[in-house]
N, C-alpha and C positions, 0 to 999 in steps of 0.2 A: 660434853661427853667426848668421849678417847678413843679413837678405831682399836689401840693397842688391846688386847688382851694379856700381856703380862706384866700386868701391876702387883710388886713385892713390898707387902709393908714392911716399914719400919722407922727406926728411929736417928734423926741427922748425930753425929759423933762429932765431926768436925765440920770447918768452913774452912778456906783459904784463901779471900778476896784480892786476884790482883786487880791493873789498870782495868783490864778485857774482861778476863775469862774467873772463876770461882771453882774452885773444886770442893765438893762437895762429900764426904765420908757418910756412909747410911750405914748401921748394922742391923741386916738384912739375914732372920733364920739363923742365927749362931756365926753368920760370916759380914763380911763386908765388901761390901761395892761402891766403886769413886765412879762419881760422875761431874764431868766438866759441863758447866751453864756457862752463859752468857752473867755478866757481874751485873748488869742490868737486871736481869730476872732472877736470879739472889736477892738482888734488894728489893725488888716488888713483891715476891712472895715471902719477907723479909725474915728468911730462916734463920734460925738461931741453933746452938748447941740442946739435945733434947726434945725439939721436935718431932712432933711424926709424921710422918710423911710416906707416900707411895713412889717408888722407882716403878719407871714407866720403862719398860724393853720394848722398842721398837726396831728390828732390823731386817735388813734382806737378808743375811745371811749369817749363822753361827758355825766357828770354826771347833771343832775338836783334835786334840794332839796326843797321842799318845807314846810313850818312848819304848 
């Protein structure tokens, strides 16, 4: 179980697996969100293009910008 409460389903679009780090493409509600893993935990949860998956938002703080 997850403290977060904002889990967005959806479904993985892309991967990018470098040395390190994985980035990660979800379309999430008509949009998209990248999220940078560990390439370790890419490969344990061993995502692939088409999967579904939940985006987990855990932060201290969200910025808004307006022009």
């Amino acid at each position: 179980m997850l403290s977060a409460r904002n889990k967005l389903s959806g479904k993985v679009r892309s991967i990018k697996k470098g040395d390190v780090m994985a980035e990660v493409i979800v379309e999430v509600g008509g949009g998209e969100m990248a999220a940078l893993i560990s390439r370790t935990s890419a490969d344990q949860l061993d995502l692939k293009e088409g999967d579904e998956v939940r985006a987990v938002v855990k932060a201290t703080e969200v910025m808004i910008e307006k022009d």
